[in-house]
C-alpha positions in Angstrom: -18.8 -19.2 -17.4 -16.8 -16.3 -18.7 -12.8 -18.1 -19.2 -11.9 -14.5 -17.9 -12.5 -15.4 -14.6 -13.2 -18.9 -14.3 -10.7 -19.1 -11.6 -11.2 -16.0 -10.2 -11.7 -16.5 -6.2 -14.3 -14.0 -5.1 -17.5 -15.9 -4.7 -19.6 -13.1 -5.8 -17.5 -12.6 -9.0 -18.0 -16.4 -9.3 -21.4 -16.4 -9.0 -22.3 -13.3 -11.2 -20.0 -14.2 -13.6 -19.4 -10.6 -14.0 -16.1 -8.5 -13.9 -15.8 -6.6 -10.6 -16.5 -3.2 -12.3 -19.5 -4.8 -14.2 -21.5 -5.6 -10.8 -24.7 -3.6 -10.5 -27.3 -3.5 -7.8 -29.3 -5.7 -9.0 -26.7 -8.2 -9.5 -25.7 -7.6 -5.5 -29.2 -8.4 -4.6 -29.8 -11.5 -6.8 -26.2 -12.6 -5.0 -27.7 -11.9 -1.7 -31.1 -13.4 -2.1 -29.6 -16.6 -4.0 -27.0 -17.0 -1.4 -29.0 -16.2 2.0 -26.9 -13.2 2.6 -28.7 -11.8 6.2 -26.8 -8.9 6.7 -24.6 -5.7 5.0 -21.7 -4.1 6.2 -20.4 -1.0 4.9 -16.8 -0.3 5.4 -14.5 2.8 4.8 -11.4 4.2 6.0 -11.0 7.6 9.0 -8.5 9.7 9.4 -6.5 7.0 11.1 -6.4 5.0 8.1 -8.8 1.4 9.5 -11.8 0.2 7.8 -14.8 1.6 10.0 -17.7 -1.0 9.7 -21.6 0.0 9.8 -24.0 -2.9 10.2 -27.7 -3.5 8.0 -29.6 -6.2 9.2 -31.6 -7.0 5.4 -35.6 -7.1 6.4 -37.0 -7.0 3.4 -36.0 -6.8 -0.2 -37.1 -2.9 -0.3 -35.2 -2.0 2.3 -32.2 -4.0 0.9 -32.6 -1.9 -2.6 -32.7 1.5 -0.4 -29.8 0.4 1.5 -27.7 -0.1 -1.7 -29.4 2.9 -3.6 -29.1 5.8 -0.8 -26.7 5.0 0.8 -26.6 6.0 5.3 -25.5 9.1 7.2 -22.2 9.2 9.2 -20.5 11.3 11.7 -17.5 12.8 9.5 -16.5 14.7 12.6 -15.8 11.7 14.3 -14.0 10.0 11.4 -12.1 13.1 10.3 -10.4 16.2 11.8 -11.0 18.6 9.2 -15.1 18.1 9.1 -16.5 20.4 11.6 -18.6 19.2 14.0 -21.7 21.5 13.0 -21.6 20.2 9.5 -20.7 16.8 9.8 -23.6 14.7 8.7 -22.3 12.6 5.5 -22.9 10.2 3.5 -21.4 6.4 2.7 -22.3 5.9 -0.6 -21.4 2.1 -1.5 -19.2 1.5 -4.3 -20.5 -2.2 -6.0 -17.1 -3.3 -7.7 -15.4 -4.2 -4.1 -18.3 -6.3 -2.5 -17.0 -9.2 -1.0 -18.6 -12.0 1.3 -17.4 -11.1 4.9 -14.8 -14.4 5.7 -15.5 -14.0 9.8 -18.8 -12.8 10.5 -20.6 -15.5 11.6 -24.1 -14.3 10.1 -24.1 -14.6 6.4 -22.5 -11.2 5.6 -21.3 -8.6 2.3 -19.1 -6.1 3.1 -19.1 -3.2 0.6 -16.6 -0.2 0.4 -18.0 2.7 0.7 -17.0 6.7 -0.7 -17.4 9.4 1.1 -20.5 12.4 -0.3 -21.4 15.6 1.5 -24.7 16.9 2.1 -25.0 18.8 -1.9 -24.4 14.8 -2.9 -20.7 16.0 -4.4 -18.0 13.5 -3.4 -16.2 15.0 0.1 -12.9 16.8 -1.2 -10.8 15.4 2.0 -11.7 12.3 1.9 -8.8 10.0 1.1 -10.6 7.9 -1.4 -11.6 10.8 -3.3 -8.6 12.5 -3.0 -7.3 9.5 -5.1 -9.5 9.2 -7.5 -9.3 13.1 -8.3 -5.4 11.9 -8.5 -6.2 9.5 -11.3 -8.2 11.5 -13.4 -6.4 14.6 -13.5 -3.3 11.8 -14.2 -5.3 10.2 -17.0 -6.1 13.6 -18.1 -3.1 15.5 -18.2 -1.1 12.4 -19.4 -3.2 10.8 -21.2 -2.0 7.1 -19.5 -3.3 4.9 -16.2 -1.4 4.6 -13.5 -1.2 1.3 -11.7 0.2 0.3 -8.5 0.6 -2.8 -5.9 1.7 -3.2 -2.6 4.3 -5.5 -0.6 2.7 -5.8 2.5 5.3 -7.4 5.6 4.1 -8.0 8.7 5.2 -9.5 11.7 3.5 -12.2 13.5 4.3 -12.4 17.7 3.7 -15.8 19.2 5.1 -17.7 22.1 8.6 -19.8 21.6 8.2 -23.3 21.7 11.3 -23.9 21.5 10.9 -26.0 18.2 12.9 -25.7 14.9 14.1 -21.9 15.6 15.3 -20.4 12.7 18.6 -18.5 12.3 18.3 -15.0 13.7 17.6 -12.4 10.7 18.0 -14.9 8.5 14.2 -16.2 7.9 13.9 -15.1 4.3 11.9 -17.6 2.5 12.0 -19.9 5.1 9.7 -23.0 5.1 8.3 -25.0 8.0 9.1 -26.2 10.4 11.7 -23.1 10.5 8.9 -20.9 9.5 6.1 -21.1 12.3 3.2 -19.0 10.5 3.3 -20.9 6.6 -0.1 -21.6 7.1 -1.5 -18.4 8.8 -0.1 -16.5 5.3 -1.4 -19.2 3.1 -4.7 -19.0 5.1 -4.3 -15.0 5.2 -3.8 -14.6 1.0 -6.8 -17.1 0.6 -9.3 -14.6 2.3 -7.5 -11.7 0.7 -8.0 -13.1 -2.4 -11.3 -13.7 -2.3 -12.3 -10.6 -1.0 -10.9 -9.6 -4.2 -6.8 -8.8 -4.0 -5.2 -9.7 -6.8 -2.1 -11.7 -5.0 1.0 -12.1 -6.7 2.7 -14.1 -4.1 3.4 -14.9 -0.3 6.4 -15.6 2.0 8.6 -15.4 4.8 10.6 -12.6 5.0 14.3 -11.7 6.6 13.1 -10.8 10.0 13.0 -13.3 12.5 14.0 -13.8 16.1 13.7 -14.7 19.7 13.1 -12.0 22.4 11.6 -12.4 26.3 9.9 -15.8 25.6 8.3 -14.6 21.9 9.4 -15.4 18.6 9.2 -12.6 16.2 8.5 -13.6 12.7 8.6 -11.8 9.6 6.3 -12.2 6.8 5.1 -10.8 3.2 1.9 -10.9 0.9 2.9 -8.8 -2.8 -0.1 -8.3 -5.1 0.0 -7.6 -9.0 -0.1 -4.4 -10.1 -3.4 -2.9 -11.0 -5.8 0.4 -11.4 -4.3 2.6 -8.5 -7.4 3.0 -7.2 -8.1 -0.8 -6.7 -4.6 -1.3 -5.7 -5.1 1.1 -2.2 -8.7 -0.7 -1.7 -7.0 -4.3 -1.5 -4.6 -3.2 0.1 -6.9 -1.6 3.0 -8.9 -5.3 3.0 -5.6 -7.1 3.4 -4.7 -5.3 6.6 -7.8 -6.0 7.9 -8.0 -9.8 7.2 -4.3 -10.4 8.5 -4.9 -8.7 11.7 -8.4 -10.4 12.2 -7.3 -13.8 11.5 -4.5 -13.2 14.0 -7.0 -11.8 16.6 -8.7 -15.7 15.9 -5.5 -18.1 16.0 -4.8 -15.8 19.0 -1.6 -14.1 18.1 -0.8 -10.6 17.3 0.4 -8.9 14.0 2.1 -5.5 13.8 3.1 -3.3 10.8 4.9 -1.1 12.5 8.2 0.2 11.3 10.2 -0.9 13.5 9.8 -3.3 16.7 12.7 -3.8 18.1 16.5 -2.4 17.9 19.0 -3.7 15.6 16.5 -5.9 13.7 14.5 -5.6 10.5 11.9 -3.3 10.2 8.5 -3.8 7.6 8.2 -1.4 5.0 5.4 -1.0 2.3 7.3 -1.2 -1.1 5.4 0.3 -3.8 5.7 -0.5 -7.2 4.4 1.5 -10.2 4.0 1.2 -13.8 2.4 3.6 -16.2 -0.2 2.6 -19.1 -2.2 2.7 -22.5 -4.6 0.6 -23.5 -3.1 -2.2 -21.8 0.6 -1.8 -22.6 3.2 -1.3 -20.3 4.8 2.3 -21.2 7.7 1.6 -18.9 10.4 -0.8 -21.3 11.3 0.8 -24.7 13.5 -1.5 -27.0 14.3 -3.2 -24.2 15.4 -0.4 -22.0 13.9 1.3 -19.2 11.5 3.9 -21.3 11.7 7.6 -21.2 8.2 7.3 -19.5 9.5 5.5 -16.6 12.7 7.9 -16.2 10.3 11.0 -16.4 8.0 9.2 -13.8 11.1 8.3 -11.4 12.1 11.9 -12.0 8.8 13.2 -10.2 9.5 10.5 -7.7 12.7 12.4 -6.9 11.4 15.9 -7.4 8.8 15.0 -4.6 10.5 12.6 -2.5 10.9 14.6 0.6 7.6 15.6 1.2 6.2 12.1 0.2 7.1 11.1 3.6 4.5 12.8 5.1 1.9 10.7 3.7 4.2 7.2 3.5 5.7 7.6 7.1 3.3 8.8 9.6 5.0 8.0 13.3 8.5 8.6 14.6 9.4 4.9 14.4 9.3 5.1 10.5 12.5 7.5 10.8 13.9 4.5 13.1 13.7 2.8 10.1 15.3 4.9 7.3 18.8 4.2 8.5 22.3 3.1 6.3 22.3 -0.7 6.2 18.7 -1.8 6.9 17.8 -2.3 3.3 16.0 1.2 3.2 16.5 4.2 1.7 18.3 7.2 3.4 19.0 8.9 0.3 16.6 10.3 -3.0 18.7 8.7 -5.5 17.3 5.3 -8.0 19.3 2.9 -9.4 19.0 -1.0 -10.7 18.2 -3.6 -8.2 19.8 -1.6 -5.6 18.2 -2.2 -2.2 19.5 1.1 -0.6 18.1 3.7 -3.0 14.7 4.9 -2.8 13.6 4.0 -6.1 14.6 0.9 -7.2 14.1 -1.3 -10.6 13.8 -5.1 -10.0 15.2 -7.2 -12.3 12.8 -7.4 -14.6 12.3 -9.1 -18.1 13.4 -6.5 -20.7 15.3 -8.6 -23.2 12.5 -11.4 -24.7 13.8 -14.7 -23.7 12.7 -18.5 -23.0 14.4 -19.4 -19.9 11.2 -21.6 -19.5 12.5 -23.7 -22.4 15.9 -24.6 -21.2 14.8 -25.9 -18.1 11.8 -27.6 -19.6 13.4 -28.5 -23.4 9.7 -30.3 -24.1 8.3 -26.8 -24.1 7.9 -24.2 -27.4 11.6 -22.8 -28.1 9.9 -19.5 -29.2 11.3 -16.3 -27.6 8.3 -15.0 -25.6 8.2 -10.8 -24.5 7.8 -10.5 -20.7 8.6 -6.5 -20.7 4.5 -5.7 -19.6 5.8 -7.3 -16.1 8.5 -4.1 -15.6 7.7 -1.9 -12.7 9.8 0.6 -10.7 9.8 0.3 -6.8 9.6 3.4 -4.5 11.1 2.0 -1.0 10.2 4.3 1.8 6.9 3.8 2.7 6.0 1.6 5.5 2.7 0.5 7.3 2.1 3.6 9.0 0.8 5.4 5.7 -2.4 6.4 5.0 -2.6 4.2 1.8 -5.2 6.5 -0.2 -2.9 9.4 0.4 0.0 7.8 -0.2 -0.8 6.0 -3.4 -2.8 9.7 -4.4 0.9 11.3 -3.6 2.7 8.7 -6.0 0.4 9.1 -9.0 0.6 13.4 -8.6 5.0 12.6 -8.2 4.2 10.6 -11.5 2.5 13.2 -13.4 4.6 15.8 -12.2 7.7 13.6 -13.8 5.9 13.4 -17.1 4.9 16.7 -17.4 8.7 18.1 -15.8 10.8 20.0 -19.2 14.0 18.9 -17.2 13.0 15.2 -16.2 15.5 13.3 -18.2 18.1 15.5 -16.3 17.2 15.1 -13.2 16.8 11.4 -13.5 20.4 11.3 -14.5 21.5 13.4 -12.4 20.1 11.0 -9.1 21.1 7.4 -10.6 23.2 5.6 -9.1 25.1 2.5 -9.6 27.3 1.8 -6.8 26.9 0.7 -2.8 26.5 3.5 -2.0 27.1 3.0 1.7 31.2 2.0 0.8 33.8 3.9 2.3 35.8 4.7 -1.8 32.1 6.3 -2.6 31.7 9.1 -0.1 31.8 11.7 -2.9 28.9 10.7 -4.5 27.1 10.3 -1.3 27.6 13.7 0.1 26.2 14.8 -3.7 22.6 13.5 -3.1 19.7 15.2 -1.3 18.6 13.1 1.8 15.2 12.1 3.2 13.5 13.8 6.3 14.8 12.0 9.1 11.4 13.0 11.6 8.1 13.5 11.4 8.4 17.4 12.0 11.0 17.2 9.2 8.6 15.2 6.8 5.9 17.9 7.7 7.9 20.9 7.0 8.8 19.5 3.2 5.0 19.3 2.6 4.4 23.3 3.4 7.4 23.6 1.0 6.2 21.4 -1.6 2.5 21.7 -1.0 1.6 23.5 -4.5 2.2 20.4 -5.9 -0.5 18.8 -4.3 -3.2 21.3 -4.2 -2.7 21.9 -7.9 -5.9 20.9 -10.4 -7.7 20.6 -6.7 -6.9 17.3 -6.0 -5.5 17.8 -2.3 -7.3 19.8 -0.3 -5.5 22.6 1.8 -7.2 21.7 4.8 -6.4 17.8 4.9 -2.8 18.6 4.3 -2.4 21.7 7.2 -4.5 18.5 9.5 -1.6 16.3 8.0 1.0 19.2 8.9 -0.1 19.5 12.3 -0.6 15.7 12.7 3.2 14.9 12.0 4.8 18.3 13.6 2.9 17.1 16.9 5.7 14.3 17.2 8.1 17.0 17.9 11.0 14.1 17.2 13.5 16.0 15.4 16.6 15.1 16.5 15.4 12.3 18.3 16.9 9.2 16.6 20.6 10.8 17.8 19.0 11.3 21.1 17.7 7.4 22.0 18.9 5.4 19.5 21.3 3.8 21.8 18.6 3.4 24.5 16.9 -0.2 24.0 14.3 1.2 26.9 13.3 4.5 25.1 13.1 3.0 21.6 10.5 0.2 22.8 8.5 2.8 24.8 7.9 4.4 21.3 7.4 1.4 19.7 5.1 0.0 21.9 2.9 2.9 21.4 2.9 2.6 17.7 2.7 -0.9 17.6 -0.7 -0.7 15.9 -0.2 2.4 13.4 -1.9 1.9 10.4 
């Protein structure tokens, strides 16, 4: 057994003793006749950002080598906008390296993710998984680094009150049971996610929780370790799909919506990002953050506004980018600061042993935790279309690096104060602000759209679809319109409960 990943949860992975990137077809169908797979799935996100699942019943080893080798045909007018319907055949191509053993089906089932090809056999330019990866080369390219990402997914989990143990309202963060209802459904939730290959850092409750007509709402959050950019979006796009399956069989609901109720917390989908060379973390320099990072939290900021419109795709996302929710109104960064909209957690610059002086029988020697540093960009939320999103972060990054002025313009948008307190109005008024609507958000990405289209990587077609998508809202203004009306806000909510 490689030590590598000895303890590495994905049964396939476990079985091949392989690396996820290593697999092969051949080592998929010695998995699948050693293990009595019956049946594949392929799965791959549409335009509304779900895995889409196509079903192989495996007759004979042949046709289990043709399925893996050619691929299948798909609609791609029915899974995207921007494919016409007169040349939509495509194909689903699977990619080997996410295989995974299907944790519900009740037939012995791997699930593969699939890319997107068109009918020349040259990857589809608008798909969102392509659109990524064209991201990260031209990143790795240009910059000569990797780019690596992971998610915080929150979630909320809706079940009858029973009356029991109720936690204080908004004030479930890392509560424990009895307090915390749904311990086990997230310790349940990160098992499958793990073995259908996430890389988890941790799990828990979060701040939201409360009472409302007979259901207690309670707030949780999976966070995963930060990998290839590209891998990050894919397990991010399984995790989404486990959590709300395994709530469809315990017979509750999950929503990642926004926002789900006034005056309470909403969920957001934190992103934190680090750059890379051969394995070293290029964001701490002599125990500072590096001129690498500031550049890259430059591009953050030069982009920021049109970011939205891939991070924030309903009106209810604007519901929550308000002063005092924990989310960022503002394009300003700073240091642990939980109101800007790039934010850099405490991290581990300055080597240390704090291990030691809690545990005096371990080594005394200072140990160099700086590869753990990441920066956090704060407004997206479950709404987003992941690839895009995550393929919008890595062109703001590369922007940043290759920006004469990006030193300045980091400078320029720190900040190191509350920035919400009455004595620091000035500096408030003195930084740009976020879109505050979807037709907002959708008007930045016209303005800023060179950015995106540059080197090819997003096509002008899936952005105008994107355009039209979010100016289709018409909710500008609308926050100052309904905010005070509980009736209005849960009419919208209600019909985003299931974005994403």
């Amino acid at each position: 057994m490689n030590n590598n990943i000895s303890m590495n949860p994905n049964p396939v992975i476990q079985y091949l003793n392989k690396q996820a990137e290593e697999l092969t077809k051949n080592d998929l169908i010695r998995f699948i006749e050693d293990n009595d797979i019956e049946m594949i799935n392929f799965r791959y996100a549409g335009w509304d950002g779900r895995l889409k699942t196509l079903n192989f019943i495996i007759t004979s080893r042949e046709h289990l080598d043709t399925i893996l080798t050619a691929g299948e045909r798909v609609d791609g007018s029915s899974l995207f906008p921007f494919v016409e319907a007169g040349s939509s055949d495509l194909y689903v191509i699977p990619r080997y390296k996410t295989a995974f053993v299907n944790p519900f089906a009740e037939i012995p089932t791997l699930d593969i993710l699939c890319s997107f090809y068109d009918r020349d056999g040259n990857a589809l330019a608008g798909a969102p998984e392509n659109i990524l990866k064209k991201a990260h080369d031209v990143f790795k390219e240009k910059t000569g680094y990797e780019f690596q990402t992971m998610g915080e997914l929150e979630y909320y989990i809706i079940s009858e009150d029973d009356g029991l143990f109720k936690a204080d309202d908004q004030k479930g963060y890392h509560e424990s049971s009895p307090f915390s209802k749904w311990n086990n459904f997230r310790t349940e939730a990160m098992k499958l996610i793990a073995e259908a290959g996430g890389i988890i850092k941790y799990g828990h409750s979060e701040v939201g929780n409360f009472t409302k007509d007979g259901y207690v709402y309670e707030q949780n959050e999976i966070e995963f370790l930060p990998t290839n950019v590209e891998d990050a979006a894919d397990q991010l796009l399984k995790a989404k799909w486990i959590v709300r399956t395994l709530a469809a069989q315990y017979g509750v609901t999950v929503t990642f919506a926004p926002k789900i109720t006034v005056g309470k917390a909403g969920s957001g989908l934190h992103i934190h990002t680090r750059v890379m060379k051969d394995g070293v973390n290029q964001m701490i320099e002599d125990g500072k953050l590096s001129k690498v990072a500031k550049s890259a939290i430059a591009g953050y900021m030069k982009l920021a506004p049109s970011l939205t419109a891939f991070s924030n795709l309903n009106p209810t996302s604007y519901f929550r980018l308000v002063p005092h929710q924990e989310a960022p109104t503002n394009i300003c960064w700073g240091d642990r600061n939980r109101s800007v909209l790039v934010r850099v957690p405490l991290g581990w610059s300055a080597p240390s042993n704090m291990i030691h002086k809690v545990n005096p029988q371990e080594s005394g020697d200072v140990i160099d935790f700086s590869d753990k540093q990441t920066v956090e960009f704060r407004s997206p939320d479950g709404s987003a279309d992941i690839y895009l999103l995550l393929a919008g972060l890595t062109v703001a990054a590369r922007v940043g690096l290759e920006m004469k002025d990006a030193l300045k313009l980091a400078e320029k948008t720190y900040v190191d104060i509350n920035i919400f307190d009455e004595e620091n109005k000035k500096r408030l008024s003195e930084l740009d602000h976020l879109p505050a609507s979807c037709v907002e958000s959708a008007k930045e990405l016209e303005d800023q759209m060179s950015f995106y289209t540059q080197y090819n990587i997003f096509p002008e077609s899936v952005l105008n679809c994107l355009i039209d998508l979010l100016k289709a809202h018409k909710d500008k203004g609308l926050i100052s319109k309904i905010q005070d009306d509980e009736e209005k806000v849960m009419e919208l909510v209600n019909r985003y409960f299931y974005c994403g």
